[in-house]
C-alpha positions as CSV (number, residue, x, y, z in Angstrom):
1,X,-5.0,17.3,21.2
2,X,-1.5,16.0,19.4
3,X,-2.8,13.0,17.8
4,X,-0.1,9.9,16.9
5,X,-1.3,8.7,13.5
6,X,-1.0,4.9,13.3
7,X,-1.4,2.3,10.2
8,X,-2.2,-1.0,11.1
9,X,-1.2,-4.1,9.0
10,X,-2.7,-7.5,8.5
11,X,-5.2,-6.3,10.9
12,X,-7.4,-9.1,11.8
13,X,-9.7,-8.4,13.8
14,X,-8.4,-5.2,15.7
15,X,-6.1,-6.6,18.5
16,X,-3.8,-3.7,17.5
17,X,-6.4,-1.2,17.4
18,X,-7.8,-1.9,20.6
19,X,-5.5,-2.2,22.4
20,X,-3.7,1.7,21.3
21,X,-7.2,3.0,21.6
22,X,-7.7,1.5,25.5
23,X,-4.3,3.2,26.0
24,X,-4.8,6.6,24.7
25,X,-6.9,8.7,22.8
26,X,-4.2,10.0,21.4
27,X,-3.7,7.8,19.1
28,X,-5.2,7.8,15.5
29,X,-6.1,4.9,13.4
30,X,-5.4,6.8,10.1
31,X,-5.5,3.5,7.6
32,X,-5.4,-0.2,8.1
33,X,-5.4,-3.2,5.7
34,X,-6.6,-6.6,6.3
35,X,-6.7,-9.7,3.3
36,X,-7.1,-13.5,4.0
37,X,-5.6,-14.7,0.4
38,X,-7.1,-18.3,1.2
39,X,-10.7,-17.4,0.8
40,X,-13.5,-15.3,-1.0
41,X,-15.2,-14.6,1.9
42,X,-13.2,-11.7,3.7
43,X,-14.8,-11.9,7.7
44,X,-12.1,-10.7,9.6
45,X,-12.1,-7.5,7.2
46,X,-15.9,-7.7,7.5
47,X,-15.8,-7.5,11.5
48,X,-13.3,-4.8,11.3
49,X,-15.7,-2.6,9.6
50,X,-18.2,-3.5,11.3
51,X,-16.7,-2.6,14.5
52,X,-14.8,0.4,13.6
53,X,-16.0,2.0,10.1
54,X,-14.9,1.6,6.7
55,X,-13.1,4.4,6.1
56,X,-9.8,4.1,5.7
57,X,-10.2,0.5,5.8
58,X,-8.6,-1.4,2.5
59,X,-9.9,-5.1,1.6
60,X,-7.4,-5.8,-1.0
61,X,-3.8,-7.4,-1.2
62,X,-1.5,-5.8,0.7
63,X,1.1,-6.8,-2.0
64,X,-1.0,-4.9,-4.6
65,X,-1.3,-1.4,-2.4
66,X,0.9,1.2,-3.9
67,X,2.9,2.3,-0.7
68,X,1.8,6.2,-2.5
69,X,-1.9,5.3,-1.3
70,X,-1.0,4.6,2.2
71,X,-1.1,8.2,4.4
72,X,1.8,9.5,6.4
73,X,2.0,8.4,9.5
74,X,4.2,8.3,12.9
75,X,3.4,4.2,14.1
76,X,3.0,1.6,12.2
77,X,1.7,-2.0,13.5
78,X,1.0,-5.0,12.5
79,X,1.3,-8.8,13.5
80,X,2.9,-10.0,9.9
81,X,2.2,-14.0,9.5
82,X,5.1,-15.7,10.3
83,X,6.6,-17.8,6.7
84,X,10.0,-17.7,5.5
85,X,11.7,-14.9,5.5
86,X,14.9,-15.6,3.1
87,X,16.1,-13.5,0.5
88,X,14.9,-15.9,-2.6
89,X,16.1,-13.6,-5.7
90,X,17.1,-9.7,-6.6
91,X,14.5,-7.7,-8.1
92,X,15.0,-4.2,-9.2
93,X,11.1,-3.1,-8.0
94,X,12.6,-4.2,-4.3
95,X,15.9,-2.3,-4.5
96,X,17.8,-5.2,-4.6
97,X,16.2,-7.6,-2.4
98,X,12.8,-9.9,-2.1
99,X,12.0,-12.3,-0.5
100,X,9.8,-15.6,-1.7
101,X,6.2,-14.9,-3.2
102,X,3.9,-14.2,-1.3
103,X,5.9,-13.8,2.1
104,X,4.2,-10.8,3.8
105,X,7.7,-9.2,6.0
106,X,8.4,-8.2,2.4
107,X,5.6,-6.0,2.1
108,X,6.3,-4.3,5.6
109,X,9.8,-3.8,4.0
110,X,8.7,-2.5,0.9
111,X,7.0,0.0,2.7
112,X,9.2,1.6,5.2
113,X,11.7,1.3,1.8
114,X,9.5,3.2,-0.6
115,X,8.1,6.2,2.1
116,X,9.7,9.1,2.1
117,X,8.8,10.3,5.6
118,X,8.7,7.0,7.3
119,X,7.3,6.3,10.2
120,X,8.9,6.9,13.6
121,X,7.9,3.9,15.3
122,X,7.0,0.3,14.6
123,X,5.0,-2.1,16.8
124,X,5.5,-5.3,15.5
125,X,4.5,-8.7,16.8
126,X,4.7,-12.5,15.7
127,X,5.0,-15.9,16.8
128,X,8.1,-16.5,19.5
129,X,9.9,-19.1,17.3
130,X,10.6,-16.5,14.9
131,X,14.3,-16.5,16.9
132,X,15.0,-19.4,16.5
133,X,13.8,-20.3,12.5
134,X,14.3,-22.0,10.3
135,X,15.5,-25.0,11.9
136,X,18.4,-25.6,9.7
137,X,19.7,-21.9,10.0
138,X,18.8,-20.6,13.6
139,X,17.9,-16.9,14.1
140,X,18.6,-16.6,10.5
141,X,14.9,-15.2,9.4
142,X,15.2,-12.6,12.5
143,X,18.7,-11.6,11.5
144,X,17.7,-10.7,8.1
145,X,14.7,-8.5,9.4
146,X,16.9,-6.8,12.1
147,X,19.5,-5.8,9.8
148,X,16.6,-4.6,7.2
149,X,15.1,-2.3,9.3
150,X,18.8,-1.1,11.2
151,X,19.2,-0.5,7.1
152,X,16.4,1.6,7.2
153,X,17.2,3.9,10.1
154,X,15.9,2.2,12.5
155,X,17.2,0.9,16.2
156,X,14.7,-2.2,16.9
157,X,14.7,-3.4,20.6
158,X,12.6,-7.0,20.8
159,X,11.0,-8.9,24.1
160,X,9.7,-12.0,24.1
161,X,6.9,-11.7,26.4
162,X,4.4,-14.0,28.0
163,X,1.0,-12.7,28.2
164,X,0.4,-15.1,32.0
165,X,3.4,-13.5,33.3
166,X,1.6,-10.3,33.6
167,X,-1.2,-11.2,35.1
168,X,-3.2,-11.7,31.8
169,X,-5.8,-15.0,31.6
170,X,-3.7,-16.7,28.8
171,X,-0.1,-18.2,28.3
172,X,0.5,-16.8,24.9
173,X,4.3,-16.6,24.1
174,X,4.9,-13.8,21.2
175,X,7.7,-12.0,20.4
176,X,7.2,-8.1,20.1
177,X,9.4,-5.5,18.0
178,X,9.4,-1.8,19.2
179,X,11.3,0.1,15.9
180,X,12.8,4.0,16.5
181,X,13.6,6.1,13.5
182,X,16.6,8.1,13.7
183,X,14.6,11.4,13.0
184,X,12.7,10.0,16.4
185,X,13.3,11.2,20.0
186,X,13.5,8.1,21.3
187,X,16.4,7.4,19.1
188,X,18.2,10.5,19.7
189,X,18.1,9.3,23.5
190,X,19.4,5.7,23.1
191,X,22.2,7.1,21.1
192,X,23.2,9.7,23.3
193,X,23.0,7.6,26.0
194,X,24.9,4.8,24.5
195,X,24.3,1.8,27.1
196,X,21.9,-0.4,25.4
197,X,22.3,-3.0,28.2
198,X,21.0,-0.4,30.6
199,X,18.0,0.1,28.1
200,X,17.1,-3.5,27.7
201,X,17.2,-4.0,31.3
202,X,15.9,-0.6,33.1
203,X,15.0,1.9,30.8
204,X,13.8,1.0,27.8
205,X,10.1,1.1,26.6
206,X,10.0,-2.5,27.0
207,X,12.0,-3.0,30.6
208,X,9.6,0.3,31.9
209,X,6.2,-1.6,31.1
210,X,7.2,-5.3,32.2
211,X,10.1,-5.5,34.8
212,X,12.5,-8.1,34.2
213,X,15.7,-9.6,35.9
214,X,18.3,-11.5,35.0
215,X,21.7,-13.7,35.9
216,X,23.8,-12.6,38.3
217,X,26.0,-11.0,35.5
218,X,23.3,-9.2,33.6
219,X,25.6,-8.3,30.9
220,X,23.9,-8.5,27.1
221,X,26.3,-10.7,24.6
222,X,27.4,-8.8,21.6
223,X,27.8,-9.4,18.2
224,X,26.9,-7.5,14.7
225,X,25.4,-8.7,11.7
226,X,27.0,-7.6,8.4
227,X,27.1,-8.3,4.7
228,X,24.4,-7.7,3.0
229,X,20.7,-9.3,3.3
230,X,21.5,-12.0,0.5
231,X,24.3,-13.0,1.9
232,X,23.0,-12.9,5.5
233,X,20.1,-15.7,4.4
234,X,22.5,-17.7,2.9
235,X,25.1,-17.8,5.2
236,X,24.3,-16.5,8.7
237,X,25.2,-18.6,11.8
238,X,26.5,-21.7,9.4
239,X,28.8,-22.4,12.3
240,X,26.5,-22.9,14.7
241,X,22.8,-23.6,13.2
242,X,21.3,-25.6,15.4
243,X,21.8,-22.9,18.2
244,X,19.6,-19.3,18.0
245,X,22.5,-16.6,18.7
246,X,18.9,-14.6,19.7
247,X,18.1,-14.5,23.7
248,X,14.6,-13.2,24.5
249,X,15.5,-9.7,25.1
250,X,17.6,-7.4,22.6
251,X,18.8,-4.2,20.9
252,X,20.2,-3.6,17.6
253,X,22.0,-0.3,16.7
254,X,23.5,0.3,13.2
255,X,23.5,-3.6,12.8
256,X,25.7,-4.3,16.7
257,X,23.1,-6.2,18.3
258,X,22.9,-6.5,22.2
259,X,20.7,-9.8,23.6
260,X,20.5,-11.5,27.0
261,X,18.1,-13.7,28.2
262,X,15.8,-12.4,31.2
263,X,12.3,-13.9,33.0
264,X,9.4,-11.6,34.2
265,X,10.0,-10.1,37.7
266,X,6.0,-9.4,38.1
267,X,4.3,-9.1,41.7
268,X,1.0,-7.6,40.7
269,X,-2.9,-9.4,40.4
270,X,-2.9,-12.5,37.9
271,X,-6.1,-13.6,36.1
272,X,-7.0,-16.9,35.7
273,X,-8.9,-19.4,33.5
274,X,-11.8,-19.5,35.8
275,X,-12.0,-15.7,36.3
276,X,-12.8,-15.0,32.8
277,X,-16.0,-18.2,32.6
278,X,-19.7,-16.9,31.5
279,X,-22.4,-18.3,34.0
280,X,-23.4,-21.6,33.3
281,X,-26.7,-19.8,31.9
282,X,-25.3,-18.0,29.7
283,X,-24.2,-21.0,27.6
284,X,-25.7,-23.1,25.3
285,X,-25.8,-27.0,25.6
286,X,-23.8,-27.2,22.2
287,X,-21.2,-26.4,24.2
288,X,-21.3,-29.5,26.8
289,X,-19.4,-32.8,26.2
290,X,-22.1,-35.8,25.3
291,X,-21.4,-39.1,27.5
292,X,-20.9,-40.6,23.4
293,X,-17.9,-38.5,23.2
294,X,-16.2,-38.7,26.4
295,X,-13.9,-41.3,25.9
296,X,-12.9,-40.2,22.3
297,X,-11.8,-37.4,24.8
298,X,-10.4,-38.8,27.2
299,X,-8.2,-40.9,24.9
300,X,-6.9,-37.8,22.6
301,X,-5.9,-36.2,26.1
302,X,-4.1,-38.9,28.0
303,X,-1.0,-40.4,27.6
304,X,0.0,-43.1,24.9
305,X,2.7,-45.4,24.2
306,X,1.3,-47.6,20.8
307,X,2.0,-49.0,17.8
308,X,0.7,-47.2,14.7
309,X,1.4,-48.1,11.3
310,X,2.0,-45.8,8.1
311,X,-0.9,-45.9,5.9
312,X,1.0,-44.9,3.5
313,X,3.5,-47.4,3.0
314,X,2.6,-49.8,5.6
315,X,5.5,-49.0,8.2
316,X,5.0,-49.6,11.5
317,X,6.3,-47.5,14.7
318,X,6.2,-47.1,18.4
319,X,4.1,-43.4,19.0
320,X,4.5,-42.1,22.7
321,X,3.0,-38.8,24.0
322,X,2.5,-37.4,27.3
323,X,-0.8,-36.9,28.8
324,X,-2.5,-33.4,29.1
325,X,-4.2,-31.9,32.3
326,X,-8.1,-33.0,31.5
327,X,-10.0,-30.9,32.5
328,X,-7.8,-27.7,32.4
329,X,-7.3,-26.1,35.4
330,X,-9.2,-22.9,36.4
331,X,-7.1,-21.9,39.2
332,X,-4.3,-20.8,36.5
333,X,-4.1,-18.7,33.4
334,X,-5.6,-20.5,30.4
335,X,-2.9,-22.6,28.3
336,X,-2.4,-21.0,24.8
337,X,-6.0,-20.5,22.4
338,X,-5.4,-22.5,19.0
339,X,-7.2,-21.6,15.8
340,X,-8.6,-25.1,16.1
341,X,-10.4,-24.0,19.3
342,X,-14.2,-24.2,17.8
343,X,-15.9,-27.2,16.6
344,X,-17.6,-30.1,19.1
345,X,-15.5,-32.8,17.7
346,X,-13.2,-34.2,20.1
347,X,-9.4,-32.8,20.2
348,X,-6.3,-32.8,21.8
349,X,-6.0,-29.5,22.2
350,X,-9.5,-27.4,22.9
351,X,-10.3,-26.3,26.2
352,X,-12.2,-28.4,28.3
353,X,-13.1,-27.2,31.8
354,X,-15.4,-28.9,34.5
355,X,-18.4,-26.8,36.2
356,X,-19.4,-26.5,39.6
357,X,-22.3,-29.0,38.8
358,X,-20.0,-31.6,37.2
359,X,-20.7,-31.1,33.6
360,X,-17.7,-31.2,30.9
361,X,-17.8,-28.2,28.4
362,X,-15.5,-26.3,25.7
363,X,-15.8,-22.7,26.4
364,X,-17.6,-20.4,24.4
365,X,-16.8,-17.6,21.5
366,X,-17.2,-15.2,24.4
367,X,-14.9,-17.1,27.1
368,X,-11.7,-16.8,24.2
369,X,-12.6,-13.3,23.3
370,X,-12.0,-12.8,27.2
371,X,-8.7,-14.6,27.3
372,X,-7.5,-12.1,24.2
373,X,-9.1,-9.3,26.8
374,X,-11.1,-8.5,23.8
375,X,-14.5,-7.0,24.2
376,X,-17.5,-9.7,24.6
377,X,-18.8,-10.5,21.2
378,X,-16.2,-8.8,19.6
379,X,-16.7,-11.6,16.4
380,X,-20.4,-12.2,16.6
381,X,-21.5,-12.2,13.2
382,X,-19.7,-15.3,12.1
383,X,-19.9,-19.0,13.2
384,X,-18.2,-20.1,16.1
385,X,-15.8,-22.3,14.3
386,X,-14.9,-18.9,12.7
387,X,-14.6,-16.9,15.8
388,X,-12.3,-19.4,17.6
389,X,-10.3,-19.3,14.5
390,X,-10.0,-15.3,15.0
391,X,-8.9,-15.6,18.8
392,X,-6.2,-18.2,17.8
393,X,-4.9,-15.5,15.1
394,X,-5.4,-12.9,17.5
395,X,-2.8,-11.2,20.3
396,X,-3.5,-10.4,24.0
397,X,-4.6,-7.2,23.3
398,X,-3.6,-6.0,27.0
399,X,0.2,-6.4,26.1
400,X,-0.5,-3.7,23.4
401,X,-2.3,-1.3,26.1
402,X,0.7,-1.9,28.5
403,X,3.1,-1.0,25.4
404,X,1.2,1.5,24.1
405,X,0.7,3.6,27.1
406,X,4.6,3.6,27.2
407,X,5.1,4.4,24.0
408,X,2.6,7.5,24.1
409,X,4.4,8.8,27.9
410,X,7.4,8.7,26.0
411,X,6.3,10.3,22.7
């Protein structure tokens, strides 16, 4: 069997891999790299292994990996952390460009830069405000990474895709990168081809696994991006930077980028919150809200209008915020997993739902692996502070199937 062998980067705790693996056996986990710089203690690496074998695995920096250790390979993945992105100084080790210490797109750069035969696609995923950062520059950070990789030979099409729009169990906004090398197929077709708002819309990889529609027009805007990446962070979209030239959808070819904005035109099953719950057995009374607690609860959920004072220096100032829906509704998708999911203290932003019986309750380790459509117990081994902390890293692994079995058709 013709096997696609796939690298994964900043790993976790396999969303990637899953996900490629649900969607074909064809494709080979041939090495993957996972660090957390902020601790001693390496879990999510630990889980990986322990899930899926050591081999191949490396537990080390991925700024430290000598690109000449990584294998060959025709996909790379990887949902890189999401910092800044701007060209900081010119470095002869880079080629010319780097950005800040420590800033991990760097490294993904570096990599593609420094192989010879490079991959022929890239899967790439982060948060959905990467469009539209830094605040003071809009789309400047995605600008400077479209133009890197159209540098390297690559056409990059991107979606900004909803995970509850699909029918998944969660609202989880990311924004997804699908790369094509020109020594790919793929490639060769959308250049031949030659309407990129034809792709975006109908038949791209991305338009083919989650229909969209758009304005009555349904015509991209156009613009390119040149000059090189220096001068890109330093000066791109000046004119207008409080306003993202970025719409959700796009295509860039040889630096001419293509965007429009478009909303999911889905008419299949949808799961919700309440599909996903564990029987009221199956959880532990750690998990239920004490009658001590409640109205810590109640009062970090609802709405306030106040006056709070500075502690710092003693200023005082009228804080207003909107009240949340307590408990959260079962008869919808979940609202978005947070890393601060885990923990009994009372918080804004945990999940709280109500029982059948009455009774108040976070949900479980097992309840957020389900809203990732991981595999129950996927993180057992770690405390459930730790665990929550993985889902709210983690992706909805079932947009990665639905990609992934695209991808592969097309391959």
């Amino acid at each position: 069997m013709y096997k696609v062998k796939v690298v994964e980067l900043f790993a976790g705790v396999g969303g990637f891999r899953i996900g490629l693996q649900r969607a074909s056996a064809k494709y080979k986990i041939v090495w993957s790299n996972q660090w957390e710089p902020s601790t001693k203690i390496q879990d999510a690496s630990d889980i990986y292994i322990k899930r899926f074998g050591g081999e191949s695995h490396s537990n080390e920096d991925i700024s430290n990996v000598k690109t000449s250790i990584i294998p060959d390979h025709d996909l790379l993945v990887g949902g890189f952390p999401c910092q800044d992105y701007s060209v900081a100084s010119t470095l002869n080790r880079s080629g010319g460009i780097e950005g800040k210490k420590g800033v991990l797109w760097w490294e993904i750069y570096r990599i593609l830069k420094e192989k010879e035969n490079k991959p022929k696609y890239l899967l790439l995923e982060n948060v959905d405000r990467l469009l539209k950062s830094p605040a003071k520059q809009r789309g400047r950070d995605f600008a400077i990474m479209l133009a890197s990789l159209s540098d390297l030979g690559y056409i990059v099409e991107w979606r900004i895709i909803n995970a509850a729009d699909y029918g998944m169990p969660q609202r989880r906004r990311r924004v997804f990168l699908l790369g094509y090398h020109r020594n790919s197929p793929i490639y060769k077709e959308i250049v031949s081809k030659l309407d990129p708002n034809e792709w975006i819309l109908k038949s791209g990889i991305f338009a083919e696994t989650f229909n969209v529609s758009t304005d009555e027009k349904g015509i991209a805007m156009q613009f390119d991006i040149d000059k090189d990446l220096v001068n890109i962070s330093k000066n791109f979209n000046i004119s207008r930077p409080k306003e993202s030239p970025f719409e959700n959808s796009g295509l860039i070819i040889n630096r001419k980028v293509w965007t429009i904005e478009t909303k999911s035109n889905y008419k299949g099953k949808s799961k919700t919150l309440g599909d996903i719950l564990q029987p009221n057995k199956e959880v532990a009374v750690e998990y239920y809200i004490k009658n001590d607690s409640l109205k810590k609860w109640q009062y970090l959920k609802g709405a306030k209008n106040e006056k709070r004072i500075n502690k710092t220096n003693g200023f005082e100032y009228n804080y207003t915020e909107g009240s949340m829906v307590f408990p959260d509704s079962l008869n919808k998708p979940s609202r978005t997993i947070i890393t601060g999911e885990g923990g009994s203290s009372p918080s804004r932003f945990k999940h709280v739902i109500q029982t059948q019986d009455g009774r108040l309750r976070r949900l479980t380790p097992i309840e957020l692996e389900r809203l990732n459509m991981f595999p129950d117990n996927h993180t057992e081994g770690v405390s459930d502070v730790k665990r929550a902390f993985f889902m709210g890293n983690a992706l909805v692994v079932g947009v990665i199937e639905k990609i992934a079995k695209t991808l592969i058709n097309r391959i």
